[in-house]
N, C-alpha and C positions, 0 to 999 in steps of 0.2 A: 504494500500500500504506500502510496508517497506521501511527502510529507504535506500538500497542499490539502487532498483527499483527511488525513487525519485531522487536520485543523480544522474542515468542514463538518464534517461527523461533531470534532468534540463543541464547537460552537453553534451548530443545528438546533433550536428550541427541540425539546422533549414533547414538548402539548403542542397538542391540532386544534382542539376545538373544547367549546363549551358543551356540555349533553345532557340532557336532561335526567332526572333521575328517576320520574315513570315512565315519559313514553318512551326517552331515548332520543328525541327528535335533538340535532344539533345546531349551534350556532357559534360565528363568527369570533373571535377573542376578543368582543370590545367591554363594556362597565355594560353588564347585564346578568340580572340572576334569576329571573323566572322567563318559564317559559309560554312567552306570550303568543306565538302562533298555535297552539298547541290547547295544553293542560292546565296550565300556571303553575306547572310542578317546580320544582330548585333544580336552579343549573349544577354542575361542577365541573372541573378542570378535568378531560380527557389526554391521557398520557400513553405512545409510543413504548411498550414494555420494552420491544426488541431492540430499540433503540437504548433506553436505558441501560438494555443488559452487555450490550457491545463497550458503554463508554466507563462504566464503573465498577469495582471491585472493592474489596476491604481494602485495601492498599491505597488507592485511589483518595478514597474517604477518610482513612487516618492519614495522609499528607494534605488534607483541604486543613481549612482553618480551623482554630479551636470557638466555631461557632454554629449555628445551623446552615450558615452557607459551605462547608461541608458537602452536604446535600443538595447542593445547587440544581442535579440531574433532575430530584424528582421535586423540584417545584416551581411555578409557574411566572417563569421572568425570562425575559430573552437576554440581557446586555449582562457582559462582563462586569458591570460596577454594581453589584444590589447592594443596597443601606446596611452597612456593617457597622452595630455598635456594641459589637462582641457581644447579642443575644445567643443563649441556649447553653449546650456541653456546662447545666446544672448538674450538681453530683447524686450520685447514685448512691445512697447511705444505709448500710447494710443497720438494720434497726436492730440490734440484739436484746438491747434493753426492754424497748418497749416487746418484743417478739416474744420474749420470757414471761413479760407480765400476761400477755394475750393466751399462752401456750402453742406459738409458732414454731417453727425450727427454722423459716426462712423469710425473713421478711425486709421488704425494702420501701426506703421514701424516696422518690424522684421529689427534689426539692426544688421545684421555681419559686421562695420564696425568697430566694437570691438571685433573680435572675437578672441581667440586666436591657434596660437601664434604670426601670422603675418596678422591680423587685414581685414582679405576677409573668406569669407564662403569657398573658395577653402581647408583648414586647415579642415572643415569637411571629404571630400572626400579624401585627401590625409592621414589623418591619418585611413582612414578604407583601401585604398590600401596598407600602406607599411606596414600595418597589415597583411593584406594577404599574401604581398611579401615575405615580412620573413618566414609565416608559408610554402612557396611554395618554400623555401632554398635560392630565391634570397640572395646575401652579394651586388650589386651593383642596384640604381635607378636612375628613369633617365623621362623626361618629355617633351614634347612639351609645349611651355607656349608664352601667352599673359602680362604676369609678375606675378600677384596673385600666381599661378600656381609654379612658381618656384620660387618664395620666400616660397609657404609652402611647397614641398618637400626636399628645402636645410635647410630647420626648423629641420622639424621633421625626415629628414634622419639624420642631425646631433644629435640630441634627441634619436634615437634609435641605431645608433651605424653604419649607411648602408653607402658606398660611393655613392657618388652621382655626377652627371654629370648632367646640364641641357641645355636647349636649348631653346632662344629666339631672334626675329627677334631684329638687331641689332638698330632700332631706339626707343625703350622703352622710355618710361621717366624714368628719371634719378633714382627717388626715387625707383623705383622697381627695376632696375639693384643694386645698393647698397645692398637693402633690400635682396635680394638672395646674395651678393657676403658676406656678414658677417658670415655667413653660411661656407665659405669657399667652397664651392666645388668647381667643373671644369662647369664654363659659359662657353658656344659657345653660341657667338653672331652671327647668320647668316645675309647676306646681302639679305636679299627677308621678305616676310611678313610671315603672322600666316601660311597659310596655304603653302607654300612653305616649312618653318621650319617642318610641321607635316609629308609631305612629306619623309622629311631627314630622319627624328625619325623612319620612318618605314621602310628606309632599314637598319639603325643603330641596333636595334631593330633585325631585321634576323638577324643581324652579332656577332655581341655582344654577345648576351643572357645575357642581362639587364633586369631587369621588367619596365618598361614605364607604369606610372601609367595612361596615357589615350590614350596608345594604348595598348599593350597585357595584360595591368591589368585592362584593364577600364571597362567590365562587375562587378569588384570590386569596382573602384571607385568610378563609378559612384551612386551605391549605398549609398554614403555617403550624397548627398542631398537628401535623403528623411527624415533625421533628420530635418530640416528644416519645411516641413510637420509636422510631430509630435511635435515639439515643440510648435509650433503657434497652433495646436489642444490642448495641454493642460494646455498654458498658456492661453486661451480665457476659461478655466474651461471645459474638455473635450469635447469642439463643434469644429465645423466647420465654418469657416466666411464665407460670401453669395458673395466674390468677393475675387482674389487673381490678381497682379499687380507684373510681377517680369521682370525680363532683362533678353532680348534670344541672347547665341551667338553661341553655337553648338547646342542648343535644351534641351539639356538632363537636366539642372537644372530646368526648365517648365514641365517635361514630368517627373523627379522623386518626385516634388511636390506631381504634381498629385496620383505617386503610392502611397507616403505617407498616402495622406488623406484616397485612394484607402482601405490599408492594415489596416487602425486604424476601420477601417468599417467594412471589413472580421471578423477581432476577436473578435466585439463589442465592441469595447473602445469610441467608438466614434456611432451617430447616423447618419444614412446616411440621405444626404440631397442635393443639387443638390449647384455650387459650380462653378462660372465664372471663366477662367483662359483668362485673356488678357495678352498679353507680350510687348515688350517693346524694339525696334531698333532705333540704328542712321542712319539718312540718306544715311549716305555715306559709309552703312555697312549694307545692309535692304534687304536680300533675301528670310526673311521667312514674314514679312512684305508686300515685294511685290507679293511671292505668293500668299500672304490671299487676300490681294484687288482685285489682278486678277484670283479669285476664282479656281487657280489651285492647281494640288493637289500633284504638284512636285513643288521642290526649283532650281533654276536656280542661279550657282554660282556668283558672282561678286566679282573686285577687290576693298579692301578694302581703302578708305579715308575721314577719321572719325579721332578727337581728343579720340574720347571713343574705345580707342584701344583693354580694356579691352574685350570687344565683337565683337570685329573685327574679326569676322571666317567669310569668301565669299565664304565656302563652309560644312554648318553647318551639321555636320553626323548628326543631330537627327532633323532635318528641321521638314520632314515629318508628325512626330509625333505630333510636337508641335502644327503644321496645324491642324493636328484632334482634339487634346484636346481643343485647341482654338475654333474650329467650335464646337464640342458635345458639350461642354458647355456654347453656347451662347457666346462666349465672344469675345478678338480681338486682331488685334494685329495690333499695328502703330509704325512710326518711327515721329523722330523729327530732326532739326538741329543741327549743334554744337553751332550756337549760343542759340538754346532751351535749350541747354544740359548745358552750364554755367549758363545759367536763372534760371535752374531746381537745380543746388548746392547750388544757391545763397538762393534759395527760403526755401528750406529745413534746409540750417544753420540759417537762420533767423529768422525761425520759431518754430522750435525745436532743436535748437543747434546741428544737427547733420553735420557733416563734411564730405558729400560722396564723392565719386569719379565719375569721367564723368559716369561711368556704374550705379550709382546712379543717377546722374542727368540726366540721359536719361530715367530711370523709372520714377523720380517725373514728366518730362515732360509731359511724356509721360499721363500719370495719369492724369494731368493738360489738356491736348489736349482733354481726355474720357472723364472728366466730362463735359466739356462745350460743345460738341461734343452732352451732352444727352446719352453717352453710359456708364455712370454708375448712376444708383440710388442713391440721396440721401438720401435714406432711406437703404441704404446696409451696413451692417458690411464689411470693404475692408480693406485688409490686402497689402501694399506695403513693394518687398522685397531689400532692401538695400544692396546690396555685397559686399562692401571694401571702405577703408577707402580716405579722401579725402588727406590725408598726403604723398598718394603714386603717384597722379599727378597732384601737384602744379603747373605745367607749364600752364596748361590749364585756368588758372584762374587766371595768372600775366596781368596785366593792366587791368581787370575788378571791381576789387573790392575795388579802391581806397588806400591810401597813409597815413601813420597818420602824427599826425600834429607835427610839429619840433619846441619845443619852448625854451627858457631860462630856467635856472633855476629862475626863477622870478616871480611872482605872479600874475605881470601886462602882462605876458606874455601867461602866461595860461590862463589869462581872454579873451584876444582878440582871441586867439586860439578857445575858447570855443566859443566864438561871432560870429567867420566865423562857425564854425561846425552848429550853430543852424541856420546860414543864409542860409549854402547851405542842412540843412535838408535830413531826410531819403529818400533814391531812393526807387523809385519805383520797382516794381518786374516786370520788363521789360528784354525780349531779347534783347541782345548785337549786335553788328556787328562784325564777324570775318573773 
């Protein structure tokens, strides 16, 4: 092969087209995500396997960079330059401590609660959207967001150079309004919830001719969780774990896991193997939850109230999916409390030091609920996936976690401090009352 011929192959886009996900019907690669001649079903990015499997290898991918661009093959950008702000290759933290508490023998945190730039796995997906934005002439971005969300499109739109405008319901926790307004862009705080805001976004959206990274870019963005996927396949040394545990709040982070493992199969990077996907709802936010228990095969909206805002969508576009993947591979999907949900933060920083957010503490709950429940093997390799950091809503966990102790500077001071501390002793890992 010459060397002109390899430079074409390896710089060829991978995706052809957009395609629909009932009928099939395809279109064009421009900002579009339903299928409007057709069904109005969701588009997604259709990908060239053979093509993929010619140009990549393990090899290949541990000399890419120490980021999700790595993976440049399978995901949806044509140019040499995608917005690299060293997102993803989060650590794979082999949980011992908490695994012992649970009765596991193999248990793992994918932690994006460090991820960069703004500390949630959302920084994957949004830097593979306004990758594409840019390549598709957008100069303005724009978001519907539960907070993750637009803290990383005001990141890394300020990182690339794009204006940006976002949009989230006006009762956030504080830390996440901050965390997007340092970014400087234009917040609209809307008076109504997620799904009212998403609402807005989409006649904005027709008006504008903005790119909306999860609405007219979101066949794009959503791609960006399947890094996620691949990374937990070849940080476990090219395999597969026999059980995966992640948080559902539109679906589509559950449902591109899966393609993940799906695509590392097709090229043979990976050996196929069969692969439990249970997920992970708050009570008072649980409509794909509710459908799995009452074995339906549609999501029935609800209004959202829940401390774990982060996955507070009552009306999840990718519900459906999640159902299936949940059901083919064995697996499940449950909700817990918001007092679970503090349980589930507390239980997690104590044990492995990590500091999630309610959307975390609702998956360790969650997790905690399966195994005692009997719906997870202890004898399973289980991978739980952690999405953002707990620094982004402290509110949730004021008056739970106790008060340090206030002493002199004195010696005899510290000693009787220390005296009470050892008398009232470590709490137990017990749900709260809230």
């Amino acid at each position: 092969m010459t060397q002109s011929l390899e430079r074409s192959i390896a710089t060829t886009p991978t995706f052809s087209a957009l395609k629909c996900r009932e009928c099939g019907a395809t279109y064009d690669l421009g900002p579009k995500h339903v299928c409007e001649d057709v069904c109005f079903g969701p588009l997604e990015v259709a990908y060239d396997y053979d093509a993929i499997r010619q140009r990549v290898s393990r090899e290949t991918i541990q000399a890419g960079p120490l980021s999700i661009w790595r993976y440049k093959d399978f995901l949806p950008v044509t140019g040499e330059n995608p917005i690299d702000v060293g997102t993803g290759m989060t650590p794979l933290v082999r949980a011992n401590r908490l695994a012992r508490q649970l009765g596991l023998k193999e248990l793992y945190i994918k932690n994006d609660a460090v991820n960069m730039p703004t500390l949630s796995f959302k920084d994957r997906v949004v830097s593979v959207a306004l990758t594409r934005a840019r390549e598709l002439g957008f100069t303005t971005v724009s978001c519907a967001s539960t907070g993750n969300l637009a803290n990383s499109t005001a990141a890394i739109a300020a990182h690339a150079g794009l204006d940006c405008c976002v949009f989230i319901p006006a009762d956030l926790e504080a830390g996440k309004i901050l965390g997007t307004l340092i970014y400087n862009p234009t917040v609209m705080a809307v008076q109504g919830n997620y799904d009212q805001v998403n609402r807005l976004c989409s006649e904005v959206a027709n008006t504008q001719g903005w790119g909306f990274v999860n609405i007219n870019l979101r066949p794009y963005y959503s791609e960006g969780s399947k890094t996620l996927g691949y990374e937990v396949a070849e940080q476990l040394g090219w395999r597969l774990p026999d059980h995966i545990v992640a948080p559902l709040a539109s679906g589509s982070l559950f449902t591109k896991i899966y393609k993940g493992f799906q695509e590392f199969v097709k090229v043979g990077l990976v050996d196929d193997k069969p692969v439990r996907f249970s997920g992970a709802q708050a009570e008072g936010c649980s409509p794909i939850s509710q459908a799995f228990k009452a074995g339906r095969d549609f999501v029935t909206p609800v209004k959202p109230n829940t401390i774990a805002k982060s996955i507070a969508i009552g009306n999840p576009a990718d519900g459906i999916y999640a159902l299936d993947i949940a059901r083919k591979t064995n697996g499940n999907i449950e909700d817990v409390t918001d007092a679970e949900i503090i349980a589930g933060m507390k239980l997690l920083a104590e044990t492995e030091g990590i500091f999630t957010e309610t959307a975390g503490g609702t998956t360790i709950a969650v997790l905690k609920k399966l195994v005692e429940a009997g719906k997870i093997n202890p004898d399973e390799s289980t991978v739980v996936y952690i999405t953002g950091n707990g620094l982004k809503t402290q509110e949730a966990i004021q008056g739970y976690i106790g008060e340090p102790f206030t002493i002199e500077p004195k010696l005899d001071s510290f000693e009787r401090a220390l005296e009470r501390s050892r008398t009232l002793g470590r709490l137990e890992w017990q749900p709260v009352s809230v």
